[in-house]
C-alpha positions as CSV (number, residue, x, y, z in Angstrom):
1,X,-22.0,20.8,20.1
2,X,-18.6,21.3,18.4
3,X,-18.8,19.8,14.6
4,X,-15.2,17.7,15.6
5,X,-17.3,15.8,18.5
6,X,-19.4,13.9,15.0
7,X,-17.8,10.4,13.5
8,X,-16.1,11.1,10.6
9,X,-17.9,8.8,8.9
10,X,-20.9,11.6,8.7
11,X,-18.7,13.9,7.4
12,X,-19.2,14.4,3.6
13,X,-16.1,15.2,2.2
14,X,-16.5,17.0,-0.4
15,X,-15.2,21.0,0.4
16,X,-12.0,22.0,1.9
17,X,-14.1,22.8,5.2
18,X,-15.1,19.1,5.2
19,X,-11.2,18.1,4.6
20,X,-10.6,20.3,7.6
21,X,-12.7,19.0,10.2
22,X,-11.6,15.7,9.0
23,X,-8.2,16.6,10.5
24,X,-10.0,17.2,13.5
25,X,-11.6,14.2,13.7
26,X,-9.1,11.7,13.6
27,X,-7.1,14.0,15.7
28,X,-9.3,14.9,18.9
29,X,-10.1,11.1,19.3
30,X,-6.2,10.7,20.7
31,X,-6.4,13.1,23.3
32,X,-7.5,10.7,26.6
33,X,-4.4,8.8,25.4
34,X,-1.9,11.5,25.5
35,X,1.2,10.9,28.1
36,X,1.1,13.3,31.3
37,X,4.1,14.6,29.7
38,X,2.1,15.7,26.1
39,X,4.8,13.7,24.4
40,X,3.9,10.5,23.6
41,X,0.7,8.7,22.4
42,X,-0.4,5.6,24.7
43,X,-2.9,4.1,22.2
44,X,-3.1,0.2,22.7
45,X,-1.5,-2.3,24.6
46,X,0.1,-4.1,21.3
47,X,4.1,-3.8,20.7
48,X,6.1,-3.0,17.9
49,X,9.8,-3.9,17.1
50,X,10.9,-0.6,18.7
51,X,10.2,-0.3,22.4
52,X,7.1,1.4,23.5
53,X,8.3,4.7,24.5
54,X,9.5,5.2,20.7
55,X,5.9,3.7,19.7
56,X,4.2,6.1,21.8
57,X,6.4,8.7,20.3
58,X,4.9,7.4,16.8
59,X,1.5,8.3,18.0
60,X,2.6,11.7,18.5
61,X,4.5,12.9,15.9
62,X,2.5,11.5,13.1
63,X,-0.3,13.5,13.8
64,X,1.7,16.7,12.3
65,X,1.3,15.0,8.8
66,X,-2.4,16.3,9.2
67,X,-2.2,19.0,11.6
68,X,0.5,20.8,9.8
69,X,-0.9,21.6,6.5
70,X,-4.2,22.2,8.6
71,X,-2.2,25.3,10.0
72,X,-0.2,26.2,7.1
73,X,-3.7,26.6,5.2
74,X,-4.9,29.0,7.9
75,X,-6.6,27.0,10.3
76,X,-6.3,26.6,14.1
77,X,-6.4,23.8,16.3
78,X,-6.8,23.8,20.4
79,X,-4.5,20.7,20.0
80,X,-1.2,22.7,19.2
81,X,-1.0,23.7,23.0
82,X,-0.3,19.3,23.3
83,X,2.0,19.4,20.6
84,X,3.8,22.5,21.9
85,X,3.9,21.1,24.9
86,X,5.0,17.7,23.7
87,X,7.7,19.1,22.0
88,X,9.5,21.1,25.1
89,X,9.3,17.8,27.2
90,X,10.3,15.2,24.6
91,X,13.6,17.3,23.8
92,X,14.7,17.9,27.2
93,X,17.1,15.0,28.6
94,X,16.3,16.6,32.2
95,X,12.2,15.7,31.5
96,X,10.9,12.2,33.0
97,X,9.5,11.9,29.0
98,X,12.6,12.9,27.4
99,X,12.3,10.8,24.0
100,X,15.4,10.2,24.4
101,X,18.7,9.8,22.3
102,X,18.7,7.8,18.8
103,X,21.0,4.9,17.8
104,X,21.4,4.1,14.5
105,X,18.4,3.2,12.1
106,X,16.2,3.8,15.1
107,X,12.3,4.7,14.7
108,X,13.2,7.8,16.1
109,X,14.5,9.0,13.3
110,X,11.9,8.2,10.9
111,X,9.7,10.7,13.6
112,X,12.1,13.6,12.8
113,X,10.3,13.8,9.3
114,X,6.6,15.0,10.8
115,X,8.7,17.5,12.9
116,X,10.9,18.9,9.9
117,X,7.9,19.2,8.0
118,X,6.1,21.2,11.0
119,X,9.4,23.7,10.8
120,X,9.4,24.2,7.4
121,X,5.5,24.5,7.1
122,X,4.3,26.0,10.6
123,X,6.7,28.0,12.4
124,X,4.8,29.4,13.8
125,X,2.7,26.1,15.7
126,X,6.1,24.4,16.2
127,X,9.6,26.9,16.9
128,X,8.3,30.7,17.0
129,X,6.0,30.4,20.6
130,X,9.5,28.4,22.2
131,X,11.6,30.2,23.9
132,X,15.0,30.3,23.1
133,X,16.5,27.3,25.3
134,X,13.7,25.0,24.1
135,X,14.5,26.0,20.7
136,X,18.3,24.8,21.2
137,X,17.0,21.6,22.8
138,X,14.8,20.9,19.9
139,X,17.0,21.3,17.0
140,X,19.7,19.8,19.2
141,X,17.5,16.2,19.2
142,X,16.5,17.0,15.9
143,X,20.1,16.9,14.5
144,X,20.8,13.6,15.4
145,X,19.3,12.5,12.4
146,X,22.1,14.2,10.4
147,X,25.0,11.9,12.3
148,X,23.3,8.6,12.8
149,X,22.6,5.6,9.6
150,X,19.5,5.7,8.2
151,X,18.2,2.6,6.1
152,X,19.2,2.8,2.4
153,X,15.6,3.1,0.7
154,X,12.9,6.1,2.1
155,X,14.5,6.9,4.9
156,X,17.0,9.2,3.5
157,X,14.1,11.4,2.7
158,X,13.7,12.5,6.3
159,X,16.5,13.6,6.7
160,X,16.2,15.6,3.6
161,X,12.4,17.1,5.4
162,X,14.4,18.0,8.6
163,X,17.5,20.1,7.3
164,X,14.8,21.6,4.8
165,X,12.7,22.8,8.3
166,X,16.0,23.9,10.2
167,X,16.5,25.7,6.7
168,X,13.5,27.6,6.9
169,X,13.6,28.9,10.3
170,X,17.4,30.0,9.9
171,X,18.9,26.9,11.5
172,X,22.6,25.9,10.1
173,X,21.7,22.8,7.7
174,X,23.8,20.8,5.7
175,X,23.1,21.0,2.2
176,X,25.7,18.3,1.5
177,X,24.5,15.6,3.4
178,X,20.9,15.9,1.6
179,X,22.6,16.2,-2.0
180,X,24.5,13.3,-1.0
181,X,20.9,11.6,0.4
182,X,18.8,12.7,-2.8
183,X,21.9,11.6,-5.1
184,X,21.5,8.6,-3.6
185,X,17.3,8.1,-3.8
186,X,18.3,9.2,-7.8
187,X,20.2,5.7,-7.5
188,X,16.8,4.2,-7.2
189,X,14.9,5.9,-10.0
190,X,13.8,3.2,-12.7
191,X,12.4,4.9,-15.8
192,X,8.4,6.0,-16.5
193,X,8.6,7.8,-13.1
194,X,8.8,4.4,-10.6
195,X,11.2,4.4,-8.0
196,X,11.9,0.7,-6.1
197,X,12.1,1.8,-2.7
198,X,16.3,1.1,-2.3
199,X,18.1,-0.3,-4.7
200,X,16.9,-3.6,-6.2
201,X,14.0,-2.9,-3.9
202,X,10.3,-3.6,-4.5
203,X,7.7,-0.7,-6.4
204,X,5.5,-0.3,-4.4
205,X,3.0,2.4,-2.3
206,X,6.5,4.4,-0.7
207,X,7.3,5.3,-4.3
208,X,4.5,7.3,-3.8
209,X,3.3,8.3,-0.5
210,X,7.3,8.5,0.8
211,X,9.8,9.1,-2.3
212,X,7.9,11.2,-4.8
213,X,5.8,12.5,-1.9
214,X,9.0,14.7,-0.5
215,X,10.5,15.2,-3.5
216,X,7.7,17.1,-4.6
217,X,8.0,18.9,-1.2
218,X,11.5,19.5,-1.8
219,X,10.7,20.9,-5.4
220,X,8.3,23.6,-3.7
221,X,10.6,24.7,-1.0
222,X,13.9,24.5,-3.2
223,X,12.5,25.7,-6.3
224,X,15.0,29.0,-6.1
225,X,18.0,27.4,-4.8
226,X,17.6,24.1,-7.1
227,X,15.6,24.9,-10.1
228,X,17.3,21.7,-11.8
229,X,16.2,18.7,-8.8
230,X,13.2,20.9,-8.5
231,X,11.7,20.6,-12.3
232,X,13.1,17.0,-12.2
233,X,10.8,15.8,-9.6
234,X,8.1,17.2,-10.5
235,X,8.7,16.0,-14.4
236,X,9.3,12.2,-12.7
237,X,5.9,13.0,-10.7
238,X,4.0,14.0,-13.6
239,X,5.3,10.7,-15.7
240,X,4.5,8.4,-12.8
241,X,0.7,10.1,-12.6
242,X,-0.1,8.5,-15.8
243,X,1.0,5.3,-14.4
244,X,-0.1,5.1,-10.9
245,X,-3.8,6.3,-11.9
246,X,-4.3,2.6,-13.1
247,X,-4.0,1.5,-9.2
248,X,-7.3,3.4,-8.3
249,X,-11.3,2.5,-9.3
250,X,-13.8,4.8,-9.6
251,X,-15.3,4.1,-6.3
252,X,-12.3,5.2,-4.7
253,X,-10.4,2.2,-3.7
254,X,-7.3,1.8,-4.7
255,X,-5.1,-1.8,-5.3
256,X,-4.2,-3.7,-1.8
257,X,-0.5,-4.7,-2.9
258,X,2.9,-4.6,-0.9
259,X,3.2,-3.8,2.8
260,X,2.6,-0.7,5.3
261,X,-1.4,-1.1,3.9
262,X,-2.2,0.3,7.3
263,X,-1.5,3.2,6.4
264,X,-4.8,3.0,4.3
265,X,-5.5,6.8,2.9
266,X,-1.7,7.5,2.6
267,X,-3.0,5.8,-0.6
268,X,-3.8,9.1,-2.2
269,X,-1.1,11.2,-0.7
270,X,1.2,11.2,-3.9
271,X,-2.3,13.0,-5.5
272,X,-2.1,15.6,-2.6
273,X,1.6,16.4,-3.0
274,X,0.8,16.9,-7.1
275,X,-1.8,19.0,-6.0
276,X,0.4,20.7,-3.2
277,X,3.7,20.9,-6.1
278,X,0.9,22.8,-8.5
279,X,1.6,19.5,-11.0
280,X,-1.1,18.8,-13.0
281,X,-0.8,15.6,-15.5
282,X,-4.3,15.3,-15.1
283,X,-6.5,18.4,-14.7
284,X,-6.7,19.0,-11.1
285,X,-10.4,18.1,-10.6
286,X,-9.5,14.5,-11.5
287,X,-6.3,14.9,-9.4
288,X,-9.3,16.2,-6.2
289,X,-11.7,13.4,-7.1
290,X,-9.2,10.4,-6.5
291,X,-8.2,12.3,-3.2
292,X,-11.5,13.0,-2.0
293,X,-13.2,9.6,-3.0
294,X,-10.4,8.0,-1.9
295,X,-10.8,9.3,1.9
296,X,-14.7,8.3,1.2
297,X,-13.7,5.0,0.7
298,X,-12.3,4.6,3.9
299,X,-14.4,6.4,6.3
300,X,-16.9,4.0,5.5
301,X,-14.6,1.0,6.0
302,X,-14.8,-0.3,9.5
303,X,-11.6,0.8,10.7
304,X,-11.9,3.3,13.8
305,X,-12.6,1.8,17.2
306,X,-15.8,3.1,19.1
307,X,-13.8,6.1,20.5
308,X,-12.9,7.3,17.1
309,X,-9.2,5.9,17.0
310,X,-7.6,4.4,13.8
311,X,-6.6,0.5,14.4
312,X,-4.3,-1.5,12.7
313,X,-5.5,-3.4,9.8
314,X,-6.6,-3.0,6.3
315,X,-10.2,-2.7,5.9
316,X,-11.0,-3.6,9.6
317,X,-8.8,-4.2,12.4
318,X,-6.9,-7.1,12.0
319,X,-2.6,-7.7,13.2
320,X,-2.3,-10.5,11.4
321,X,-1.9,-8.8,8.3
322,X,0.4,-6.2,10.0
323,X,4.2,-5.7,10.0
324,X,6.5,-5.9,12.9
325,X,7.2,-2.3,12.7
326,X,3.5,-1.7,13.1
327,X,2.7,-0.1,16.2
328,X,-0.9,1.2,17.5
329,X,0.0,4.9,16.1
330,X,1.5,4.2,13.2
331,X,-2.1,3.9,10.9
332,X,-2.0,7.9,11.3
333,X,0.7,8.0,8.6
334,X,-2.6,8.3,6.3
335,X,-3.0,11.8,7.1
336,X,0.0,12.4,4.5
337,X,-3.0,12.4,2.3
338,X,-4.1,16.1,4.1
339,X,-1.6,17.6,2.3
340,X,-3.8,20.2,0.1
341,X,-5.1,22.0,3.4
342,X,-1.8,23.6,3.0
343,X,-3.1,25.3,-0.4
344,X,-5.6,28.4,0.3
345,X,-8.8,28.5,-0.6
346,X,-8.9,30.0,-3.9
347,X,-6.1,27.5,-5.0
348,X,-7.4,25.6,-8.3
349,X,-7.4,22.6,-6.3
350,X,-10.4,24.0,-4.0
351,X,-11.7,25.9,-6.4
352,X,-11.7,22.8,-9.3
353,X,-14.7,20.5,-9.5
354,X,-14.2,17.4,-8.5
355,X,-13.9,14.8,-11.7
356,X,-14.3,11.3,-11.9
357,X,-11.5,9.3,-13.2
358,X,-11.1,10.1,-17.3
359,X,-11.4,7.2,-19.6
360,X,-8.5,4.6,-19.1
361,X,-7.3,1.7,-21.1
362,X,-8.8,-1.9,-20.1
363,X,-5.6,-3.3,-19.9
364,X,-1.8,-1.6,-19.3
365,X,1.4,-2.7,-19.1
366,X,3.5,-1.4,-16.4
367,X,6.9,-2.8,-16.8
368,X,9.2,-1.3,-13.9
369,X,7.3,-2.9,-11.1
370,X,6.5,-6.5,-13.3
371,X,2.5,-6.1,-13.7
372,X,-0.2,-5.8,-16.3
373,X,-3.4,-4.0,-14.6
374,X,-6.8,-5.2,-16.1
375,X,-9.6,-2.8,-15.8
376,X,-12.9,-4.5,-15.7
377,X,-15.1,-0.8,-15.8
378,X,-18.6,-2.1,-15.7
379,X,-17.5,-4.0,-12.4
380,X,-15.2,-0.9,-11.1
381,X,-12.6,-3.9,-10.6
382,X,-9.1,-3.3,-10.7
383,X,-7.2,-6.7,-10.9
384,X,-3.2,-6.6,-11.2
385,X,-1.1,-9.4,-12.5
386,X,2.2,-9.6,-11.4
387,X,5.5,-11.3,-12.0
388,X,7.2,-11.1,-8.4
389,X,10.6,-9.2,-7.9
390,X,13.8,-10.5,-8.1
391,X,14.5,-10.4,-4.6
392,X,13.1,-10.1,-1.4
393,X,13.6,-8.7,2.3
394,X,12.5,-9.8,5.9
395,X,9.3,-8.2,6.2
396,X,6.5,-9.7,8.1
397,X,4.0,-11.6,4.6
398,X,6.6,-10.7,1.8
399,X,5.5,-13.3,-0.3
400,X,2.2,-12.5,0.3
401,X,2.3,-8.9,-0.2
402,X,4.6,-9.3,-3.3
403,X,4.5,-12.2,-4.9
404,X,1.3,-13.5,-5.7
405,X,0.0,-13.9,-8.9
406,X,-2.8,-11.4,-9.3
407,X,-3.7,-8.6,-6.7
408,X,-8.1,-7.2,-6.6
409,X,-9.7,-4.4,-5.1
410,X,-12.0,-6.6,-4.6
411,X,-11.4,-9.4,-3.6
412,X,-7.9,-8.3,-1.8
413,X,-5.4,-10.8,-0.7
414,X,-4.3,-13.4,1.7
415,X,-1.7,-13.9,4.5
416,X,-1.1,-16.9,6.2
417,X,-2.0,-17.1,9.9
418,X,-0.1,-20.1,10.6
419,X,2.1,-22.7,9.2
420,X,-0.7,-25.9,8.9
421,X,-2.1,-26.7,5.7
422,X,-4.2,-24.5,3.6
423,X,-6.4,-22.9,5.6
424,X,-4.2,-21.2,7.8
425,X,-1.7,-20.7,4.8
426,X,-4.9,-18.7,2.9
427,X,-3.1,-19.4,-0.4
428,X,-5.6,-17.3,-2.4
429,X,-4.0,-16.5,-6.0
430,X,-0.8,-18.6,-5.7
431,X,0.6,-22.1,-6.5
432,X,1.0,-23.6,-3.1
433,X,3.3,-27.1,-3.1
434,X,4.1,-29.2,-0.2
435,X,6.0,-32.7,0.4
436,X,3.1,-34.0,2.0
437,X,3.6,-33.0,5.0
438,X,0.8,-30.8,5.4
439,X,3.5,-27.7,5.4
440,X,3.2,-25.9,1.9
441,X,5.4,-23.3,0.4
442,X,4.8,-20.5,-2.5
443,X,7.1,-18.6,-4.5
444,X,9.2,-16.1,-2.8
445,X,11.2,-14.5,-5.0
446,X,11.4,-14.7,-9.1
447,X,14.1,-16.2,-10.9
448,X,13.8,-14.8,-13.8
449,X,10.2,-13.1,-15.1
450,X,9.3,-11.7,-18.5
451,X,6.3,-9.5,-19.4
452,X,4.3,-8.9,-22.4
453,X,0.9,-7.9,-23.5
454,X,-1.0,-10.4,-22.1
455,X,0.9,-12.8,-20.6
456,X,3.0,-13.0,-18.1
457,X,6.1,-15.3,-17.5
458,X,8.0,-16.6,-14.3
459,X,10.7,-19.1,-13.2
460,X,11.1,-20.1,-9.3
461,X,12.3,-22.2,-7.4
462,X,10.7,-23.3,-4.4
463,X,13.4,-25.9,-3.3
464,X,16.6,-25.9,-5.0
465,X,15.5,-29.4,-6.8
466,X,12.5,-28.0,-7.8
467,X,11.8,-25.6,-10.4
468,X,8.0,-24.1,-11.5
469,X,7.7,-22.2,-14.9
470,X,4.4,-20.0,-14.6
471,X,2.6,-18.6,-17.4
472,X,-0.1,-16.2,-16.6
473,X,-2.5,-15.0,-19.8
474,X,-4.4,-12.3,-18.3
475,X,-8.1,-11.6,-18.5
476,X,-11.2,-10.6,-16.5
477,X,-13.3,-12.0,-15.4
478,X,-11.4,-15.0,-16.5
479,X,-7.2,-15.8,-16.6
480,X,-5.2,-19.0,-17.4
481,X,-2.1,-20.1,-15.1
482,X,-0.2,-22.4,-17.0
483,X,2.4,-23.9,-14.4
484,X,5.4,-26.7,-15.7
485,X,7.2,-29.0,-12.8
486,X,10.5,-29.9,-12.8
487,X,10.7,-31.6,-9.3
488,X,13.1,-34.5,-7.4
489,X,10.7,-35.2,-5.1
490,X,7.1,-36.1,-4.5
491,X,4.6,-33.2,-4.0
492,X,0.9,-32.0,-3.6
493,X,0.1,-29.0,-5.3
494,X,-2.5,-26.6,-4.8
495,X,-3.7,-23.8,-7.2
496,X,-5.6,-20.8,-5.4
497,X,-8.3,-19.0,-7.2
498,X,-9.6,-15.2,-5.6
499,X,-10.1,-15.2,-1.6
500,X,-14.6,-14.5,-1.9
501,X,-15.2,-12.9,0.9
502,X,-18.5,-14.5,2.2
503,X,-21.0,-14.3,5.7
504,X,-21.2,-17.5,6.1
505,X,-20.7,-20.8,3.9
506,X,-20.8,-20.1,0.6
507,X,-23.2,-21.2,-2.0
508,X,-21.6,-23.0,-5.2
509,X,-22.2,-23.4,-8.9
510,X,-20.8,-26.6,-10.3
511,X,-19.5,-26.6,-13.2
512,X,-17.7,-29.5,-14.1
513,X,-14.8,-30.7,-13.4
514,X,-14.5,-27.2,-11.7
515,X,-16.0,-24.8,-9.3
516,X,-17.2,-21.5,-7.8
517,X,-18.5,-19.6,-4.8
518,X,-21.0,-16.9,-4.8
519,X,-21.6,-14.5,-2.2
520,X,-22.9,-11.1,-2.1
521,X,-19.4,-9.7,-2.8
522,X,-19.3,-11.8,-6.5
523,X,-18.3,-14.9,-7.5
524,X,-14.9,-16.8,-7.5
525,X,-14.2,-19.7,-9.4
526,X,-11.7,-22.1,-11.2
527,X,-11.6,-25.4,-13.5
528,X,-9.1,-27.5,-13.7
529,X,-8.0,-27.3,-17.6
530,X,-5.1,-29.6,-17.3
531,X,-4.6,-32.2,-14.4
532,X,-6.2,-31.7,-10.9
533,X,-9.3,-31.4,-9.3
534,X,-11.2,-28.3,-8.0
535,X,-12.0,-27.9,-4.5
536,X,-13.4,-25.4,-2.0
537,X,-10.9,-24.6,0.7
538,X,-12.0,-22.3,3.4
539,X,-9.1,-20.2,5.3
540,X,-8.7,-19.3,8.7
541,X,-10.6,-16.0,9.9
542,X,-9.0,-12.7,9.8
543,X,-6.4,-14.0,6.9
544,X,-8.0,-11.8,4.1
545,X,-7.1,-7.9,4.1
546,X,-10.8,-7.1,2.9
547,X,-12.6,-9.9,4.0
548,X,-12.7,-11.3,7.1
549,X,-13.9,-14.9,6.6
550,X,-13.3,-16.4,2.8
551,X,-13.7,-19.1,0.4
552,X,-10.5,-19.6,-2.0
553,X,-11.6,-22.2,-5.1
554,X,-8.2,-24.4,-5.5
555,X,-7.2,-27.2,-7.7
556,X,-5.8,-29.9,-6.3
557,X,-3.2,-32.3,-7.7
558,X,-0.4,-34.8,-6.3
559,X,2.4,-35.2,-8.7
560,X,5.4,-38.0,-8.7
561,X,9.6,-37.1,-9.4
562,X,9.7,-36.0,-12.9
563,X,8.3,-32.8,-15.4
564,X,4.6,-32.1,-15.2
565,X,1.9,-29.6,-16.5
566,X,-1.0,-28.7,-14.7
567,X,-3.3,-25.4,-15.9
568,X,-6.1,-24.1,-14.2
569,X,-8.7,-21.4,-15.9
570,X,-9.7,-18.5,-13.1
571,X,-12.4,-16.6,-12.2
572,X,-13.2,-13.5,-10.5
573,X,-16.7,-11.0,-10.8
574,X,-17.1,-8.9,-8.2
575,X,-20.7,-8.1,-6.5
576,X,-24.1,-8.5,-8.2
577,X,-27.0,-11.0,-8.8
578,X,-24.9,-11.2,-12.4
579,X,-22.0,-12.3,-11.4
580,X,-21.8,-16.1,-12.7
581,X,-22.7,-14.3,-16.3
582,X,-19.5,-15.7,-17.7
583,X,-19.1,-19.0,-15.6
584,X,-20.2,-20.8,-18.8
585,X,-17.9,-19.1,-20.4
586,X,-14.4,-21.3,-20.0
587,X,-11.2,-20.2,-21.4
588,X,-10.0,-23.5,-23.8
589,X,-6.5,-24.5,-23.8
590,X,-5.2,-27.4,-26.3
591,X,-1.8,-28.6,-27.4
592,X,-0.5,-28.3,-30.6
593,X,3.0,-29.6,-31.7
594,X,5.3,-28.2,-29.2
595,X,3.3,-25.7,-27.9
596,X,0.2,-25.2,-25.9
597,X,-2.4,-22.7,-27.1
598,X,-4.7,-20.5,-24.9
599,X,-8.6,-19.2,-26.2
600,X,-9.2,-16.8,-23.8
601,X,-13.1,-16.4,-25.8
602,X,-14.2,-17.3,-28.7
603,X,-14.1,-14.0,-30.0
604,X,-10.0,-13.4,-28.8
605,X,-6.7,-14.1,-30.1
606,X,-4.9,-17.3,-29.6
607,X,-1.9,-17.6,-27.1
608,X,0.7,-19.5,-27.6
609,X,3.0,-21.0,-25.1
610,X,6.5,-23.1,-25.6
């Protein structure tokens, strides 16, 4: 029996010959659903926004992510044949599969990438066995990318990989058109290594598994011709390491924040391409323990269907989270994260030990993208308040994926499933306000935001005669939201605590006037410090990212036309018997003069807010 016919999830991970049949793995499991043709991937029954044949296309072309550094580290696959194949039908406008010409912005194009990378990495897989009219109708479709629009955020990037593979097997490229794109992804660079993916765009996960990911491809394979670009990125990578470490536990998650989360173990491709770039910030043992731990991590989540196919979801298969761009193939972007097969064997990489995660800070500021990440190490949680963004976009749960007030890899987040009151809104770590209607609404974009220490600061406006002024003082297992009202009309409000994921009802622990739910995943709890009352509310299935059925602990309140203050003390310990150690434990919050003041503990520094 071949090794690849196992489930991945008995594979250890731990040497580059685990890594490899890993590739195999996810890989082999797509073959039954391969097009007659070889050139597209017929994976599920679900639709994106582009039409299926461009979907299916998807399923094919993302596999080179992992099947090209496979090959350009030495190994072989019986599945190049497909690909091969694939390839000479999919560019011939005379083939029944043709993939047919591209319009502008069209998925099509982000596809090109996998295929630039595969001619600039494995020639020899992907352009030397062609003959030489297959060769012109490849690089023919492949050029479209250099005449139609791309989106103004990632996307330039691919068309940056595909002149670089049309570069490196002696096809005419134009060098101006990628200055002009990488001058412009320069127009997004922030400071302390974050990009926003397009200008006045969010900082999210394509900072690193999309923007710094090929730039530290283009620094390898342009080192020569641009030394300058080339030591830039790779400085700018190095910077943002120090930063982006703080987004991963010990255990090998990593934070659940922004969109495209199906793309799950992308989460540790910008470590890959450091390791790939021969950038080390962090000695490259650490840099191969957050790789390798992170794939752990999510072998063991329940994420493959019983044939060994990815499905869309977070930690199990679940659409509601998903965007509309999310089509069955496009989970296998995660095997951006197989990046160091490319390196051989006796690179330092495969040769290091692998190292946990060196000593970090318990709390960090990181200004560009608006957060403060809290490190609670004895409960390997990673909670992340954050002040929003300034603006916004159209994708499917922005709110949800940007704009709530603290962000666990443990407890995850919440999307709404439907419009209806709070348990199909799942308002877990937001202020929630509705007219009384039953129809609630939370903050969508941030009016203005500040960020300090340990506190937090944001102005929104949910209706434009309604104003909220949020103060967040930030803590584990314990934070304070301090909110101030400035509404026209009458509205109910509800605070959200942490979405506990739970088997079935949960058990509580009163604590009056507030309360919390226990489970075997922790505890989750709030108290009402000023105005309200505390109530379990239990969302709709399926709404959480990690869990799939929760408890969120809210405070409730109705207010009248006028200013008013309502605080609410939260609490969030993951897993263990211990988890309600600190239940007793209440922050205190008091007014004095014209201010109101915060004791986190007794022990802790008072916090004062106007």
């Amino acid at each position: 029996m071949h090794r690849w016919t196992l489930p991945i999830q008995q594979n250890p991970l731990r040497t580059r010959e685990d890594v490899q049949l890993a590739v195999e793995q996810l890989c082999r499991p797509l073959l039954p659903y391969v097009t007659p043709g070889k050139t597209r991937v017929r994976l599920g029954a679900t639709s994106s926004g582009c039409p299926d044949h461009t979907s299916e296309l998807e399923g094919f072309s993302r596999l080179l992510w992992g099947l090209v550094p496979h090959a350009a580290g030495g190994a072989d696959s019986e599945l190049w044949e497909t690909i091969r194949q694939g390839i000479r039908n999919g560019t011939d406008p005379e083939h029944e599969e043709y993939w047919g010409d591209a319009e502008d912005y069209d998925q099509k194009l982000v596809e090109m990438a996998a295929m630039g990378f595969a001619l600039a990495h494995a020639p020899g897989n992907v352009w030397t066995p062609l003959s030489e009219r297959e060769r012109e109708r490849f690089a023919r479709w492949l050029r479209q990318i250099n005449e139609k629009s791309l989106h103004d955020c990632n996307w330039l990037l691919f068309r940056v990989l595909v002149n670089l593979g049309f570069k490196r097997v002696g096809l005419p490229w134009d060098r101006e058109a990628m200055n002009r794109c990488l001058d412009r992804i320069d127009d997004m660079y922030l400071s302390d290594g974050w990009y926003a993916d397009g200008v006045k765009g969010h900082c999210d996960y394509y900072g690193a598994f999309a923007i710094h990911y090929c730039g530290l491809i283009y620094a390898v394979l342009m080192e020569t011709e641009d030394p300058d670009r080339a030591r830039l990125y790779k400085e700018r990578a190095a910077i943002f390491a120090k930063s982006f470490i703080h987004w991963f536990a010990a255990d090998g998650s990593a934070l659940p924040y922004g969109r495209s989360l199906t793309y799950r173990f992308s989460q540790s491709a910008f470590w890959s391409a450091l390791a790939y770039a021969g950038v080390e910030p962090f000695p490259m043992g650490v840099i191969k323990g957050i790789v390798l731990r992170n794939l752990r991590w999510w072998v063991r989540q329940p994420i493959f269907q019983a044939d060994g196919t990815l499905t869309i979801g977070y930690t199990y298969p679940n659409l509601i989270m998903a965007e509309n761009y999310n089509a069955p193939g496009s989970p296998y972007w995660a095997l951006k994260a197989f990046l160091p097969l490319a390196l051989p064997p006796e690179h330092p990489f495969w040769q290091a030990e692998e190292l946990p995660l060196p000593p970090l800070p318990e709390s960090v500021v990181q200004r560009e993208p608006g957060m403060i990440v809290r490190r609670q190490g004895d409960r390997d949680h990673v909670a992340v308040f954050n002040a929003g963004h300034e603006a916004t976009n159209d994708h499917t749960h922005a709110a949800a994926k940007y704009e709530k007030f603290v962000y666990s890899n443990a407890f995850g987040f919440s999307v709404p499933r439907a419009e209806w009151g709070l348990a199909q809104g799942a308002f877990d770590s937001m202020l929630a306000l509705s007219e009384g209607d039953n129809l609630y609404r939370a903050k969508r974009i941030a009016k203005e935001r500040h960020v300090r220490d340990n506190m937090i600061y944001i102005k929104w406006e949910p209706w434009r005669d309604v104003e909220v002024q949020t103060w967040l003082i930030v803590g584990t297992p314990w934070h304070v939201r301090l909110h101030c009202i400035r509404s026209e009309r009458e509205l109910h409000l509800a605070d959200g605590g942490f979405a506990l994921g739970i088997e079935d009802r949960a058990s509580t622990a009163a604590a009056q006037p507030g309360v919390a739910a226990i489970s075997p995943h922790g505890a989750s709890g709030i108290v009402p410090l000023l105005g309200g009352e505390a109530k379990l509310v239990y969302p709709q299935a399926n709404t959480n990212l990690i869990h799939a059925r929760t408890v969120i602990p809210t405070v409730m309140t109705k207010i009248d036309p006028g200013i008013h203050w309502l605080a609410s003390a939260v609490y969030g310990q993951p897993g263990g018997e211990d988890c309600l150690t600190e239940w007793s434990r209440v922050p205190v919050l008091r007014a004095e003069g014209n201010e109101w003041v915060v004791k986190m503990s007794p022990s802790a520094s008072e916090v004062r807010v106007p």
